[in-house]
Short mmCIF file of the C-alpha atoms (twelve columns), coordinates in Angstrom:
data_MODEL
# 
_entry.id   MODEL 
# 
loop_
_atom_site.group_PDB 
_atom_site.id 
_atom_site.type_symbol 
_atom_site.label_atom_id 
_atom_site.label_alt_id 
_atom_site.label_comp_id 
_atom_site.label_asym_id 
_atom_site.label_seq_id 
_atom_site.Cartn_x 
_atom_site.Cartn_y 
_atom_site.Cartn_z 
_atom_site.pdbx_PDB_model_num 
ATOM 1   C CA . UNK A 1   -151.032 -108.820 162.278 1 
ATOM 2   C CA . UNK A 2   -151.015 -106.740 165.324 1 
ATOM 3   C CA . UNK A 3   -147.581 -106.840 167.581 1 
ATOM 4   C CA . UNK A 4   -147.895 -106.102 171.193 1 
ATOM 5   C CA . UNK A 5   -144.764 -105.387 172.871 1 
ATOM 6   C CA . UNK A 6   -144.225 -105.470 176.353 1 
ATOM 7   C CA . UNK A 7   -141.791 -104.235 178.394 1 
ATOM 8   C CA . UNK A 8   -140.797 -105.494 182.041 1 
ATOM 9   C CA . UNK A 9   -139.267 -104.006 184.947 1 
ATOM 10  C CA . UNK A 10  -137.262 -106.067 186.842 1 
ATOM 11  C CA . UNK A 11  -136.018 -105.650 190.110 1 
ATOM 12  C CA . UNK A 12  -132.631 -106.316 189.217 1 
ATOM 13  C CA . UNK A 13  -130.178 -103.978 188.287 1 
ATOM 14  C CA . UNK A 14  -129.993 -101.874 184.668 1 
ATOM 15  C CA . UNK A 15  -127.861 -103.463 182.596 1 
ATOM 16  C CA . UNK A 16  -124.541 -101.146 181.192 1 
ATOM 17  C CA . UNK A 17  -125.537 -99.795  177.578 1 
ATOM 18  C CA . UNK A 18  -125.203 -103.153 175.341 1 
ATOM 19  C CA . UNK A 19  -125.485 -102.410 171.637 1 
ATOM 20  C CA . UNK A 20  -126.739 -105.727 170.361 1 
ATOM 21  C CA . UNK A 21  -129.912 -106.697 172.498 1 
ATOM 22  C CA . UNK A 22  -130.034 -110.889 172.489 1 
ATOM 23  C CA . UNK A 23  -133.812 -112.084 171.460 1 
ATOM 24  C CA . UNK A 24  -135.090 -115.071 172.227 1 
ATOM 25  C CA . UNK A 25  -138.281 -116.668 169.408 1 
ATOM 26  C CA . UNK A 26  -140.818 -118.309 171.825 1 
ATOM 27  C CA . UNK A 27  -142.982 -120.512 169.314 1 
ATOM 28  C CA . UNK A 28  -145.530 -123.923 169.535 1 
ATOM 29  C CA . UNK A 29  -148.701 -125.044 168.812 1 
ATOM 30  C CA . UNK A 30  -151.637 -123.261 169.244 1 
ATOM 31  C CA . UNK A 31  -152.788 -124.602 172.562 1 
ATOM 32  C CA . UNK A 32  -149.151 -125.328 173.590 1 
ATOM 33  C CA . UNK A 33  -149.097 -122.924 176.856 1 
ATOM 34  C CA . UNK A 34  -146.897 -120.908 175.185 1 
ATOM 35  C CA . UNK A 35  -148.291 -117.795 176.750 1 
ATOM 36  C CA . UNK A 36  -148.764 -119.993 180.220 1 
ATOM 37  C CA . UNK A 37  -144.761 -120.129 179.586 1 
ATOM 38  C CA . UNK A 38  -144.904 -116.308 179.465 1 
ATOM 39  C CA . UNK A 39  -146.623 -115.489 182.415 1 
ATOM 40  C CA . UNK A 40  -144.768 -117.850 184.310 1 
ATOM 41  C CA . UNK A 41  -141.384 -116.396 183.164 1 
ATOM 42  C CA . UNK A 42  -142.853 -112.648 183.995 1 
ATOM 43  C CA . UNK A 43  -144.304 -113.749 187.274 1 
ATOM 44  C CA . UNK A 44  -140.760 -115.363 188.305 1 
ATOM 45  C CA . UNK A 45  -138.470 -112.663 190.357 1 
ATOM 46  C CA . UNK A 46  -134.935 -114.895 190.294 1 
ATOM 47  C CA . UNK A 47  -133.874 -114.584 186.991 1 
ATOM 48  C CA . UNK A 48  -133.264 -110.764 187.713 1 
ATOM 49  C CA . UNK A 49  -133.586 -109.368 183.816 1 
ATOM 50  C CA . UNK A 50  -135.092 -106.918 182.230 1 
ATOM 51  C CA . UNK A 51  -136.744 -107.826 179.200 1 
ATOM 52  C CA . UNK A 52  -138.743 -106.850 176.683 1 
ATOM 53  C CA . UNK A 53  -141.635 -108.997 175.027 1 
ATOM 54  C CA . UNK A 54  -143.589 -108.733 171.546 1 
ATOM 55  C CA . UNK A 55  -146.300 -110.892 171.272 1 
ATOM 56  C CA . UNK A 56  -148.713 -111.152 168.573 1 
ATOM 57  C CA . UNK A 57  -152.821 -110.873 168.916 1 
ATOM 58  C CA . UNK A 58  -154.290 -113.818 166.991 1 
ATOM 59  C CA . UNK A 59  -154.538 -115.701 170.534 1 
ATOM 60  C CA . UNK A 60  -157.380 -116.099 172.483 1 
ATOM 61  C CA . UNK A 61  -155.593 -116.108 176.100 1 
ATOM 62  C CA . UNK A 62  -153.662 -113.007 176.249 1 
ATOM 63  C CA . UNK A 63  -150.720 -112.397 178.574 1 
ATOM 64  C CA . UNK A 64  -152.092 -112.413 182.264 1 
ATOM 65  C CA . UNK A 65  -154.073 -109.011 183.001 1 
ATOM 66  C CA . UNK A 66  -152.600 -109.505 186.462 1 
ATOM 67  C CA . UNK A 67  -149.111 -109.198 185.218 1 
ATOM 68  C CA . UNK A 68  -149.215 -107.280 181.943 1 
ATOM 69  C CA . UNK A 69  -151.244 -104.624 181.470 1 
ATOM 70  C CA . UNK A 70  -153.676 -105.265 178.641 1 
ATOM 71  C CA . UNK A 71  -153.533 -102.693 175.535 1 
ATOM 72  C CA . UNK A 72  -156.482 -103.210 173.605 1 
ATOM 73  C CA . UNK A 73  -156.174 -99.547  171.686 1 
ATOM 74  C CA . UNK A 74  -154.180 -100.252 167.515 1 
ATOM 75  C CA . UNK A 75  -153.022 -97.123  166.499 1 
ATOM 76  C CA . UNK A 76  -149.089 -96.977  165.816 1 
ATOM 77  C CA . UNK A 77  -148.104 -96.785  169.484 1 
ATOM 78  C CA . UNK A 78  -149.185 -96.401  172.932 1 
ATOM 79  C CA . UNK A 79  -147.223 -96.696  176.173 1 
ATOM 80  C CA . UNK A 80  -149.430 -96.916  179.790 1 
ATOM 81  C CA . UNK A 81  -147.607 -97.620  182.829 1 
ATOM 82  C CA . UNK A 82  -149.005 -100.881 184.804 1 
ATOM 83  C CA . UNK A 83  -147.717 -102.801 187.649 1 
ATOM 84  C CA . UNK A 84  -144.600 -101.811 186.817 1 
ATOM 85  C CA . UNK A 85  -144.842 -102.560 182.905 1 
ATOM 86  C CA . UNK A 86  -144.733 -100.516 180.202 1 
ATOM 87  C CA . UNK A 87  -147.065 -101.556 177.503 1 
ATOM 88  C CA . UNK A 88  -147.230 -100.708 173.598 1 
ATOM 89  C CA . UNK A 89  -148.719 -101.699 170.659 1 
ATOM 90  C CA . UNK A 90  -147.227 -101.741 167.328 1 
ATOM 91  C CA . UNK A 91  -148.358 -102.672 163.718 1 
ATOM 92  C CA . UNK A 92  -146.739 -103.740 160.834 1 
ATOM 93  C CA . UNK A 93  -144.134 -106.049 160.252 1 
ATOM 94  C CA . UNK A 94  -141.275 -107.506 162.940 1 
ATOM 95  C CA . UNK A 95  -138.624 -105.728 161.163 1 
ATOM 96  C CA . UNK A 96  -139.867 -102.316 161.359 1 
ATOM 97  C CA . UNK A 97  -141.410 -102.897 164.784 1 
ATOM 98  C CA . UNK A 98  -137.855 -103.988 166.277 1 
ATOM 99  C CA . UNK A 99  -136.133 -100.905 165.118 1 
ATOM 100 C CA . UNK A 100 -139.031 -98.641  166.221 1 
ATOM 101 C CA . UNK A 101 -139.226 -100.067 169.659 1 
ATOM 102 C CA . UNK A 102 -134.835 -100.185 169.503 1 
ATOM 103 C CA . UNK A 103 -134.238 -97.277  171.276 1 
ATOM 104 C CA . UNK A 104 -136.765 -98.734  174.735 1 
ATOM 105 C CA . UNK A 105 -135.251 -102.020 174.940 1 
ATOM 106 C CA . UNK A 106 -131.612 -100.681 174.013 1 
ATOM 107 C CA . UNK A 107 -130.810 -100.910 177.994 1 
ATOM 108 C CA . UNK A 108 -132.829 -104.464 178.340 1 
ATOM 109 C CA . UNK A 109 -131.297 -107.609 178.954 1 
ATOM 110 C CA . UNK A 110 -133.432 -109.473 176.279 1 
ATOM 111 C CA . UNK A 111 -136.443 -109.915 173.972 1 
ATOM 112 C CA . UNK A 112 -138.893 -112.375 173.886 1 
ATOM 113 C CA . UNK A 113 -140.857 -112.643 170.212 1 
ATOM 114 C CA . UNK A 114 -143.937 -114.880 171.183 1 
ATOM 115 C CA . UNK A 115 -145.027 -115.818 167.359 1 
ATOM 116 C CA . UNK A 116 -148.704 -117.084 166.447 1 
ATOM 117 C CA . UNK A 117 -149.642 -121.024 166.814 1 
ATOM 118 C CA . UNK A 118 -149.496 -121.231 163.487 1 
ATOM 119 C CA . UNK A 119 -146.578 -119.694 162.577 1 
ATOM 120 C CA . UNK A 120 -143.254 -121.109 160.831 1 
ATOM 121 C CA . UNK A 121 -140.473 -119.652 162.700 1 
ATOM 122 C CA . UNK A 122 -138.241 -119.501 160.165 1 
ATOM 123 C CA . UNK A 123 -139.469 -115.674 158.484 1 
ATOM 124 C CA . UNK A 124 -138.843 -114.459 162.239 1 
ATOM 125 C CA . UNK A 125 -135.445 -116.480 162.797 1 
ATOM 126 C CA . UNK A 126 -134.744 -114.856 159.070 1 
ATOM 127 C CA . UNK A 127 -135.571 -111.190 160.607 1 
ATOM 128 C CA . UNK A 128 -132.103 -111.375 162.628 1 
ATOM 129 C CA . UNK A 129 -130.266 -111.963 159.055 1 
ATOM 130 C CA . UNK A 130 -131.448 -110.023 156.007 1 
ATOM 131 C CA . UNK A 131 -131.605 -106.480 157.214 1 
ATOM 132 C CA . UNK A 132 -128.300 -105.211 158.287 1 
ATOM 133 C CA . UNK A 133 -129.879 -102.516 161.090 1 
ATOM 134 C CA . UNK A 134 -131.293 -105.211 162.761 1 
ATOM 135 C CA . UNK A 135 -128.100 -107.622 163.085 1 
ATOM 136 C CA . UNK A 136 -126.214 -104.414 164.450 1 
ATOM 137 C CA . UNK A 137 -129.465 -104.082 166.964 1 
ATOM 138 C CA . UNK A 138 -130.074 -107.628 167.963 1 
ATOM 139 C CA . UNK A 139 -129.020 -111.434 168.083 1 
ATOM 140 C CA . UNK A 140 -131.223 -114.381 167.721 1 
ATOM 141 C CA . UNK A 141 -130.122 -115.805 171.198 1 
ATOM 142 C CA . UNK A 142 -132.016 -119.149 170.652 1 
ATOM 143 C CA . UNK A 143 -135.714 -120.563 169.606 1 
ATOM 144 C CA . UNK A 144 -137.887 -121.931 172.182 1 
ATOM 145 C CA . UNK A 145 -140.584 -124.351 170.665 1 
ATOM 146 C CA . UNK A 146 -143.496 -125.555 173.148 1 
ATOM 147 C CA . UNK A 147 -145.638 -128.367 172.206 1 
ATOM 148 C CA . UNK A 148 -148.335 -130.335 173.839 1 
ATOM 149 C CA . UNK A 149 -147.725 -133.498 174.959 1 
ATOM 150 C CA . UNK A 150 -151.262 -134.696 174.469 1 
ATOM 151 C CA . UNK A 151 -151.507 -133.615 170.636 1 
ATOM 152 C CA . UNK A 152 -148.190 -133.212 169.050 1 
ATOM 153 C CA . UNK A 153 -147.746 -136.661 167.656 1 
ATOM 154 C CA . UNK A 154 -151.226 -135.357 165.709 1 
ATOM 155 C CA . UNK A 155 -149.897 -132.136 164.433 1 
ATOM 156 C CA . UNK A 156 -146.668 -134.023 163.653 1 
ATOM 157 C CA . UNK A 157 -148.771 -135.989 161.274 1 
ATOM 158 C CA . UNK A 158 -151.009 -134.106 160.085 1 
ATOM 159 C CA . UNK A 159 -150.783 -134.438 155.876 1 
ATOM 160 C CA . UNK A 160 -150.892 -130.809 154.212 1 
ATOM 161 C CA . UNK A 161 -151.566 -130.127 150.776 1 
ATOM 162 C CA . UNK A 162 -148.465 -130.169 148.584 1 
ATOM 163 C CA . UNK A 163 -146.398 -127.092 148.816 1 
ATOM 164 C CA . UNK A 164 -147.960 -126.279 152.097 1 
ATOM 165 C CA . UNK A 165 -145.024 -127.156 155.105 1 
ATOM 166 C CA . UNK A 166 -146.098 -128.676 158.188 1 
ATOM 167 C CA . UNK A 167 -145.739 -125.682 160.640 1 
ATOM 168 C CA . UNK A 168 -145.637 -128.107 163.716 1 
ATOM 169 C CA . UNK A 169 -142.306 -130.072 161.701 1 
ATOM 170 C CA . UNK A 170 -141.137 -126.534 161.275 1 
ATOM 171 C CA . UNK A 171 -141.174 -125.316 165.129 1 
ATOM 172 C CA . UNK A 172 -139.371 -128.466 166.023 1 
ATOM 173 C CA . UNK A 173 -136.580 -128.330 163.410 1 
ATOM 174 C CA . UNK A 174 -135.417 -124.901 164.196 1 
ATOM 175 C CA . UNK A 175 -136.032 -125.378 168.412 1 
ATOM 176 C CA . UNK A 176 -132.812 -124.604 170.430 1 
ATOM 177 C CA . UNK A 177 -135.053 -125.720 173.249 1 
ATOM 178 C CA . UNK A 178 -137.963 -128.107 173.182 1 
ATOM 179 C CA . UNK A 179 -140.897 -127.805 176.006 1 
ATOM 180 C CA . UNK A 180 -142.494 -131.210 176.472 1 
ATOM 181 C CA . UNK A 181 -145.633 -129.213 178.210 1 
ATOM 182 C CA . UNK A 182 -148.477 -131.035 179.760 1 
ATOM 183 C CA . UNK A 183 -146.876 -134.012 180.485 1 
ATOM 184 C CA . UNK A 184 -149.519 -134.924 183.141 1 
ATOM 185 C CA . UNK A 185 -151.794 -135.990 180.397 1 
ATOM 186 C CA . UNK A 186 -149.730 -138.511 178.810 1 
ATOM 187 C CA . UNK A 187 -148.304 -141.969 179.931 1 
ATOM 188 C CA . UNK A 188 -144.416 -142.616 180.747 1 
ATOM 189 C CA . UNK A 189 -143.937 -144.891 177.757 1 
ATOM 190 C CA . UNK A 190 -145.954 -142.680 175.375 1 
ATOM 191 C CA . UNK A 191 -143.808 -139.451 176.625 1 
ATOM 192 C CA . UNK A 192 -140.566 -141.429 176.118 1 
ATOM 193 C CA . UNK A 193 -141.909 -141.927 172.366 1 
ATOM 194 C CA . UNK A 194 -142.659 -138.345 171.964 1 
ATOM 195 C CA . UNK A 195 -139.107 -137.370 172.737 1 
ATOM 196 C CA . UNK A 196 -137.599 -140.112 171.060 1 
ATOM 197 C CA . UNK A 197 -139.633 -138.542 168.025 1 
ATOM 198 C CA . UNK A 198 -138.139 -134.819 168.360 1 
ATOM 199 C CA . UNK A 199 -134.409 -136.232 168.728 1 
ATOM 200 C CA . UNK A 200 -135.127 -137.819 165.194 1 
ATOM 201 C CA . UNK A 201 -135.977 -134.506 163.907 1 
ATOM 202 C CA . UNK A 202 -133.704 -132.131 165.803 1 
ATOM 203 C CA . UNK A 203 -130.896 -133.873 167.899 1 
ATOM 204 C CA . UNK A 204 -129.267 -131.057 169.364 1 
ATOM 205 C CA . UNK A 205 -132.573 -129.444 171.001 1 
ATOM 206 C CA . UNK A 206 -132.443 -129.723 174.717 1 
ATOM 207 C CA . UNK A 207 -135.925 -131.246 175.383 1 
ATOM 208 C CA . UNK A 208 -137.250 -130.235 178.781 1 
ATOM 209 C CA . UNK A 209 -140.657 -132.366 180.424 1 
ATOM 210 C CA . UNK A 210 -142.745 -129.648 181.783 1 
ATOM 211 C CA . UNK A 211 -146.432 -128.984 183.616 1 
ATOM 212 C CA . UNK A 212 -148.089 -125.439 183.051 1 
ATOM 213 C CA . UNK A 213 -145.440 -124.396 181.285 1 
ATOM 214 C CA . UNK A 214 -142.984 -124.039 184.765 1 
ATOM 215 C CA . UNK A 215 -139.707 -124.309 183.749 1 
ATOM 216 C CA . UNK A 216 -136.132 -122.587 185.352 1 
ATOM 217 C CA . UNK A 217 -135.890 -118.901 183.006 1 
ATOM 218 C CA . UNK A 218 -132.430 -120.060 183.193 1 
ATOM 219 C CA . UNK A 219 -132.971 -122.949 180.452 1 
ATOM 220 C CA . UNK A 220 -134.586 -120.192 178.033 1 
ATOM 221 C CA . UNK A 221 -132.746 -116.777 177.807 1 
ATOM 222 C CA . UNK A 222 -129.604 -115.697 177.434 1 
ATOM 223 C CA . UNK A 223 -128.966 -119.071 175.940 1 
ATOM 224 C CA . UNK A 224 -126.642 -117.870 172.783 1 
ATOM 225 C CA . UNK A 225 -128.031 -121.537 171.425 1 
ATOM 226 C CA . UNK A 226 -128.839 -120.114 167.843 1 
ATOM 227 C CA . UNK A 227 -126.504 -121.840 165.335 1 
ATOM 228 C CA . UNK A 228 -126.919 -120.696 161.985 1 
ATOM 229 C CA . UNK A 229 -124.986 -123.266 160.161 1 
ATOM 230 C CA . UNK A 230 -127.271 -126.310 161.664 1 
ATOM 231 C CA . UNK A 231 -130.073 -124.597 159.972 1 
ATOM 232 C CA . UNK A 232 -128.293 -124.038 156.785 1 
ATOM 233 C CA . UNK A 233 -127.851 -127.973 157.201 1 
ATOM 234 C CA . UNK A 234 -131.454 -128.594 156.529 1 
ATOM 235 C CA . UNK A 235 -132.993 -125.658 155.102 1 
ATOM 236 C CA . UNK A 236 -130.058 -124.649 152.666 1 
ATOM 237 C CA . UNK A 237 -132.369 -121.244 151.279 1 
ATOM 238 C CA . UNK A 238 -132.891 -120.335 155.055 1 
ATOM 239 C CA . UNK A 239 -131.080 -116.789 154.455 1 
ATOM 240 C CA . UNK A 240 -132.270 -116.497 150.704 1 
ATOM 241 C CA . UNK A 241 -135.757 -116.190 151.303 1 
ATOM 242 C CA . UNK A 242 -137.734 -113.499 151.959 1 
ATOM 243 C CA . UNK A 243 -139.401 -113.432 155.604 1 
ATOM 244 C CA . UNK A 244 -142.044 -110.997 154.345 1 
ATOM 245 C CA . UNK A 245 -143.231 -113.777 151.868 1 
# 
């Protein structure tokens, strides 16, 4: 896969020199709003940060062209100057491109990782544990799953072939934070259902009704939300396997 990384200016102040950069794992559905999510966090001037975010190619709505520059060039790295982003494009895998792009985001206040729709977060939670350059260089601040309001009790039961996991079960088990996105599409009584449905599958996620993804940047970075041992609760071999797998 191709990673984009993006890197926003702020108009806050710089940060001191931090050593450990916090990262927040934005992940959901495909068809979520994830990205909606992004743009809206990018486009919103209170929060005050400076952050960097890597964002994978596979969708087919890319970060707003308004706000982000769009890169569209894949060789190893290239950095343009945009409405005051910088904009780069990295391949190979999140491990290397983290410590490649270490030394730009060393002064940031954060990182967002937007994963694919159909991605497991757990190889990019595991990222933050199994190389030790990486846990001296960053800390999974929290996971932020989105999911659509209007199809999630589908994906939720959607049968897979044995062996295969359920990547929609997946983003909900390991959310810190759950998005209950498009709400406007779904009855009261059916969206009380849906959440009653995520607390049986993750009760400590803070679930949060949303529209178009708009949602306070407070309730999503800088969270320090990520507990390791409630993962180790139900996915004992989360730090034995291998997130290149």
């Amino acid at each position: 896969p191709v990673l984009r990384a993006t890197l926003v200016q702020g108009e806050g102040p710089v940060m001191p020199s931090r050593k450990v950069v916090p990262c927040t794992v934005l992940t959901g559905f495909l068809g979520s709003g994830k990205t909606t999510l992004l743009n809206h966090i990018l486009a919103d001037q209170t929060h005050k940060l400076k952050f960097a975010i890597i964002e994978n190619e596979f969708g087919a709505v890319g970060v707003d062209d308004q706000i982000v520059a769009q890169q569209e060039n894949t060789s190893e790295e290239i950095i343009e100057v945009m409405n005051g982003c910088i904009c780069c494009t990295v391949r190979g895998d999140l491990v290397e491109a983290l410590k490649r792009l270490y030394k730009k985001v060393a002064q940031f206040d954060a990182v967002i990782i937007e994963t694919t729709g159909l991605a497991d977060p757990a190889p990019v939670a595991q990222t933050f544990f199994v190389d030790e350059k990486i846990q001296r260089m960053y800390q999974l601040d929290g996971i932020i799953t989105v999911v659509d309001a209007k199809h999630i009790m589908q994906h939720l039961d959607e049968e897979k072939p044995e062996g295969v996991e359920n990547e929609s079960v997946e983003q909900v088990a390991f959310a810190d934070r759950v998005l209950l996105n498009k709400t406007d599409l779904v009855e009261p009584d059916e969206l009380a259902k849906i959440e009653a449905r995520i607390k049986s599958m993750n009760k400590t996620a803070e679930i949060f009704r949303c529209q178009y993804g708009k949602v306070d940047p407070k309730h999503l970075l800088n969270l320090q939300a990520f507990n390791l041992d409630r993962v180790l609760e139900f996915d004992p071999e989360f730090l034995k396997a291998d997130p290149t797998d």
